[in-house]
C-alpha positions as CSV (number, residue, x, y, z in Angstrom):
1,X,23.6,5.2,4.3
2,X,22.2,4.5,0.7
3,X,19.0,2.2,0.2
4,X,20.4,-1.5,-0.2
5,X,18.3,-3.2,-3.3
6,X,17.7,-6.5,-3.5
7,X,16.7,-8.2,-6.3
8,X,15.4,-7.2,-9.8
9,X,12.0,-7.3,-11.0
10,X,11.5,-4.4,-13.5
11,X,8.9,-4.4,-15.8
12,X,8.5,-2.4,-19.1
13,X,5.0,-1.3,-18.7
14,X,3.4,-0.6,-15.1
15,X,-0.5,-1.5,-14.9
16,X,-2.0,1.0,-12.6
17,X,-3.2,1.9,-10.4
18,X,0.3,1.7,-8.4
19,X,0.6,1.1,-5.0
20,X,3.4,2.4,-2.9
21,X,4.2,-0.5,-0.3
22,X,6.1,0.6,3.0
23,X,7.3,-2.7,5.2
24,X,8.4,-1.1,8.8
25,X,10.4,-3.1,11.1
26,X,12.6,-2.8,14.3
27,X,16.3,-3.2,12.0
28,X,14.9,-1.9,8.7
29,X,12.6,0.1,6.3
30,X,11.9,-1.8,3.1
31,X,9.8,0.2,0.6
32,X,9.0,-0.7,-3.5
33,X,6.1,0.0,-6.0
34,X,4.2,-2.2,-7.1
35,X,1.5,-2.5,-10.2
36,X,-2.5,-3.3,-10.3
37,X,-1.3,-7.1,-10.5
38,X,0.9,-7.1,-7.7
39,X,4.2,-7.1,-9.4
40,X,7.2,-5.3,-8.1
41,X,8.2,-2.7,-10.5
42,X,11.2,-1.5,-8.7
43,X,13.9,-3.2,-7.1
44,X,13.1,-3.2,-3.0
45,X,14.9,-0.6,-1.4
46,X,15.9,-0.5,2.6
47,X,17.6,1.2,5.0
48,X,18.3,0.9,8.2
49,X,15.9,2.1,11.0
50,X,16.9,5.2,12.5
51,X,17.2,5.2,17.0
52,X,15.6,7.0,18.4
53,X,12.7,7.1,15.9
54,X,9.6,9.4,17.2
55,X,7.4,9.7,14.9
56,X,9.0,13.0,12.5
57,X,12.1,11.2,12.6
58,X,10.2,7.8,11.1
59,X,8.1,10.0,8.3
60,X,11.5,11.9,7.5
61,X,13.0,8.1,6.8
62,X,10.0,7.2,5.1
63,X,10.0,10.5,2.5
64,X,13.7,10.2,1.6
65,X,13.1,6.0,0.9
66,X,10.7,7.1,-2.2
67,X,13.1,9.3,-4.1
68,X,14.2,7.5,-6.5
69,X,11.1,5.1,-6.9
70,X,8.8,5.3,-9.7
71,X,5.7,7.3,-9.6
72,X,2.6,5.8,-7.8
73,X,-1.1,6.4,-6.8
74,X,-1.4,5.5,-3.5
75,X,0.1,4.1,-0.1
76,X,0.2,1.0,1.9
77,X,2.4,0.8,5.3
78,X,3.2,-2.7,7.3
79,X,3.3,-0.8,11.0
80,X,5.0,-2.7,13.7
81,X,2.6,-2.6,16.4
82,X,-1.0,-2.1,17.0
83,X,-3.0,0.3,14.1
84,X,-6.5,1.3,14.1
85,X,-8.1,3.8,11.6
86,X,-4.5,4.4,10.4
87,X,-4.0,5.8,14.0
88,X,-1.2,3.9,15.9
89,X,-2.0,2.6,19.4
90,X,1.2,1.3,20.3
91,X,4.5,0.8,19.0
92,X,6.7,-1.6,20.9
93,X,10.6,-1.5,19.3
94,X,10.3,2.3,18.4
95,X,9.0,3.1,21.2
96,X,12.9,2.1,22.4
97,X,15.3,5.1,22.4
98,X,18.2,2.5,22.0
99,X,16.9,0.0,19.5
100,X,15.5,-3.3,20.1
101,X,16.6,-4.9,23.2
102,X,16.2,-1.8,25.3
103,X,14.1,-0.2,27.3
104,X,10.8,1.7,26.1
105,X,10.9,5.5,26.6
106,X,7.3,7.1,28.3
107,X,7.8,9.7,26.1
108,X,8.2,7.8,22.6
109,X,5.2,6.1,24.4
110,X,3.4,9.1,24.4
111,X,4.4,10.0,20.7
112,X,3.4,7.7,19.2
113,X,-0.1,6.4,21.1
114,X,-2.4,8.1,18.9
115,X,-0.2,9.3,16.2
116,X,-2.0,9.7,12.6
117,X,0.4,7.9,10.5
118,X,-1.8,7.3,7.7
119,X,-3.0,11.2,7.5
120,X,0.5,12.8,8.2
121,X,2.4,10.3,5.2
122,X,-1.1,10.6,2.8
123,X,0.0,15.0,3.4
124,X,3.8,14.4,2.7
125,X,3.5,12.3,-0.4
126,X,0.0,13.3,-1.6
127,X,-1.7,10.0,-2.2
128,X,-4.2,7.9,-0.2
129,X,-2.7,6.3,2.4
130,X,-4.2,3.0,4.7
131,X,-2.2,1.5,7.3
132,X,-1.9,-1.8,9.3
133,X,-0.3,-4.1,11.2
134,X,2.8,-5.9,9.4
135,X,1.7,-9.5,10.4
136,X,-1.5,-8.6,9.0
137,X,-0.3,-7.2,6.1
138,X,2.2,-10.4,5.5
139,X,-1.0,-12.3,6.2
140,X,-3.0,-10.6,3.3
141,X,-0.6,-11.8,0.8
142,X,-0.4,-15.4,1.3
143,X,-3.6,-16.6,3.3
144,X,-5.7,-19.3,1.4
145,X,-8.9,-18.2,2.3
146,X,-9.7,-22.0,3.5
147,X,-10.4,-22.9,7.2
148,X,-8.4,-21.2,10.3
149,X,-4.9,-19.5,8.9
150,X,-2.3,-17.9,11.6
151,X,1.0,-15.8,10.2
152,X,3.6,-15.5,12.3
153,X,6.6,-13.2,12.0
154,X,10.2,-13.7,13.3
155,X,12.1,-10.5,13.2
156,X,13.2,-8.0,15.8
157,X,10.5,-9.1,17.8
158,X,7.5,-11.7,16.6
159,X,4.3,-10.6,15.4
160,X,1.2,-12.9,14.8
161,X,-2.3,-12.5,12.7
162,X,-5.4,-14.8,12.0
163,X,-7.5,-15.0,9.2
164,X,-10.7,-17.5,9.0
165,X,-11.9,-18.3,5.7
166,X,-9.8,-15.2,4.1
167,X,-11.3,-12.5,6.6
168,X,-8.7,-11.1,8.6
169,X,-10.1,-10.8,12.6
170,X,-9.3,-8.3,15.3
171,X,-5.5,-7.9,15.6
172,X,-4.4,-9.7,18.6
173,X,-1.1,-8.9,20.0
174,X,-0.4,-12.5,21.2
175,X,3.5,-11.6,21.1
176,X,3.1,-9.7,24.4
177,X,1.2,-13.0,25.8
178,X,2.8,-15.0,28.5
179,X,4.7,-17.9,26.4
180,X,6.8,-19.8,29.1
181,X,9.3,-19.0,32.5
182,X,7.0,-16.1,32.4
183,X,8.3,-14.5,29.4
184,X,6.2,-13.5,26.3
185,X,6.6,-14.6,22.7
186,X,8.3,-11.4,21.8
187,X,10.9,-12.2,25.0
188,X,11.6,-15.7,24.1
189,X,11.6,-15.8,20.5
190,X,13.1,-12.3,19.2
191,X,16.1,-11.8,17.9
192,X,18.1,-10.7,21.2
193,X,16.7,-13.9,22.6
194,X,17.9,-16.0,19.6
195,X,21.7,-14.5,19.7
196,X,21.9,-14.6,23.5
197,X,20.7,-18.5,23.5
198,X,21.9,-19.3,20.1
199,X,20.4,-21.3,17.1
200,X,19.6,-24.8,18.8
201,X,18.0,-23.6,22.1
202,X,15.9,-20.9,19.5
203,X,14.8,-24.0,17.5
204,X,13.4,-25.7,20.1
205,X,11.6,-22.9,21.5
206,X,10.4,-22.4,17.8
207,X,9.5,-25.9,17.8
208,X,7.2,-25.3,21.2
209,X,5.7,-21.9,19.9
210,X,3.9,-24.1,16.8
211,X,3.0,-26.4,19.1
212,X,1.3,-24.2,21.5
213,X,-0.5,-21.8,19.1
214,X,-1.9,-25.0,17.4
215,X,-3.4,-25.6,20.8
216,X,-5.1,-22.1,20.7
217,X,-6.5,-21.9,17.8
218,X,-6.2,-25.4,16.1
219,X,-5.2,-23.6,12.7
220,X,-5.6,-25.6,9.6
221,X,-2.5,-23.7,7.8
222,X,0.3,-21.4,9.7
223,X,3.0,-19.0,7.9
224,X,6.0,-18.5,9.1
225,X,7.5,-14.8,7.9
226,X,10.4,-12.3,9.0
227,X,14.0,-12.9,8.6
228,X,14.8,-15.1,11.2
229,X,12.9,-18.3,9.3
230,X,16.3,-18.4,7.9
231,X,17.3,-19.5,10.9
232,X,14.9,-22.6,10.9
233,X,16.7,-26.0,10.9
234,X,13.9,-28.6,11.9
235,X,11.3,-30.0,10.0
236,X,8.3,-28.1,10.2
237,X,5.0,-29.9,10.5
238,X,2.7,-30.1,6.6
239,X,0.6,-27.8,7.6
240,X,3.5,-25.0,8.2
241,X,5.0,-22.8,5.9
242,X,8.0,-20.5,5.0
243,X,6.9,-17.5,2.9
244,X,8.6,-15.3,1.0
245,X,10.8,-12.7,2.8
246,X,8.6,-9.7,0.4
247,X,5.0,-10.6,1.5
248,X,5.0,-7.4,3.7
249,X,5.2,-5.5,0.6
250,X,2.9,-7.4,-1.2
251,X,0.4,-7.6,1.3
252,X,-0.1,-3.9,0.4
253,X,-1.9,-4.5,-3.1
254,X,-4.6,-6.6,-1.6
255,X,-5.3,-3.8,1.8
256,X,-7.0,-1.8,-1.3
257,X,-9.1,-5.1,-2.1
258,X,-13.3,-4.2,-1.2
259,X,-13.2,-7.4,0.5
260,X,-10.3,-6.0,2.6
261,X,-11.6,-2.3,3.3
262,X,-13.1,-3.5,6.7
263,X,-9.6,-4.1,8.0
264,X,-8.7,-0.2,7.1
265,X,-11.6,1.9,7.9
266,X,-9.9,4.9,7.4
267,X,-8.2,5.9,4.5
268,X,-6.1,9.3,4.7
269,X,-6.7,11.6,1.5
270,X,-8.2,10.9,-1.6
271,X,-9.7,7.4,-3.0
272,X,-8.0,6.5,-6.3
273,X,-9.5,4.0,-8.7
274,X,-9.9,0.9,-7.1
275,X,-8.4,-2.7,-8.5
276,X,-8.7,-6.4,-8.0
277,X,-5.4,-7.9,-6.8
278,X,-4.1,-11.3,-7.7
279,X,-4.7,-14.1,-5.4
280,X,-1.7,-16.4,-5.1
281,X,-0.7,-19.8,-3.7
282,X,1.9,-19.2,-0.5
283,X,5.0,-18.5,-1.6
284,X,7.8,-20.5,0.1
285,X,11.6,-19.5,0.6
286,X,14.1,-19.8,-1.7
């Protein structure tokens, strides 16, 4: 199946260095370039995510997604699961030899705990590579930088990251956390959940899920990501918002930030030159 594109944001003149940002999810692989200001310079490009995906079928996708984008300097992935030193720990929907919905396979388990994602795409494509979490990632391009700030993803599954005063903290995988009827976030509020109960029941829980991760971790500011906020048909509290549907791609300019290093220890091949990336107000659907 071709790449779909999405929309058009080509530029004439592409300040480097380039980033090449990868946004990984359960239903789809979004990829696009973007320049030293954080500007798209390619249309988005996606395709489907491949089942089962161990981890050569994933870099395979990954490879043929950059042929017909323009050149870049280096790499930035959105990884759905848990990353550390561009080393993935655990990767909950691939991890299913079915798709979402089913049930994990031990041995996709076992391919990908451990698995050096950064290193092995940084020796396919030839360009430093970092890697992290894709609610993280989303989190990097929108935060503030004021007070307690949670992102929250609805996709495939949900995925959640919190930033206080613009630092990013330990991921926390509070999707797999015990939400309600002993199901976790992920259970109650992922997509299988919202077409099995349908929009109004999914809404409600919604509704609760705010509610209860306000409780937590008394947030000043929350974003909502991931293609389900589509979905959304209540009025969401002042000090929630919708964010734009790219800000896992975007997120990948500012992982190269100095002030964002400590979230990406490890950085797989060579350093380019580093940049400053734009800091920008929260960008809200269309």
């Amino acid at each position: 199946m071709p790449p779909v594109t999405t929309r058009s944001t080509t530029r004439p003149a592409v300040a480097r260095p380039a980033t090449l940002a990868f946004d990984i999810g359960g239903t789809g692989l979004k990829a696009s370039v973007l320049d030293a200001h954080g500007a798209m310079v390619h249309d988005r490009v996606r395709v489907e995510t491949p089942y089962p995906c161990p981890p050569t079928v994933l870099l395979a996708a990954l490879q043929a997604l950059v042929t017909d984008l323009p050149p870049f300097d280096r790499i930035s992935i959105a990884f759905p699961g848990v990353v550390r030193g561009g080393h993935v720990l655990t990767a909950p929907h691939l991890s299913m030899p079915t798709g979402p919905g089913g049930k994990p396979s031990k041995e996709l388990v076992a391919l990908w705990h451990g698995f050096d994602l950064a290193g092995e795409i940084a020796a396919a494509l030839g360009k430093p590579t970092r890697v992290l979490n894709d609610a993280d990632m989303q989190g990097l391009d929108v935060v503030a930088g004021t007070g307690v700030e949670i992102v929250v993803t609805l996709g495939t599954g949900v995925g959640t990251s919190l930033f206080k005063d613009g630092v990013l903290g330990p991921h926390l995988e509070l999707a797999h956390h015990p939400f309600r009827h002993g199901e976790s976030y992920d259970e109650q509020l992922g997509d299988v959940a919202r077409k099995r109960i349908g929009k109004k029941k999914w809404n409600k829980r919604i509704a609760t899920a705010i509610a209860t991760l306000d409780a937590l971790v008394l947030f000043d500011h929350m974003y909502l990501g991931g293609g389900n906020t589509r979905h959304i048909t209540f009025e969401l509290p002042p000090n929630v918002t919708i964010i734009d549907q790219n800000a896992g791609l975007l997120g990948g300019l500012r992982l190269w930030d100095d002030s964002v290093r400590k979230a990406a220890p490890r950085t797989a091949g060579a350093e380019p030159a580093p940049t400053t990336a734009r800091k920008s107000a929260p960008r809200r659907r269309n």
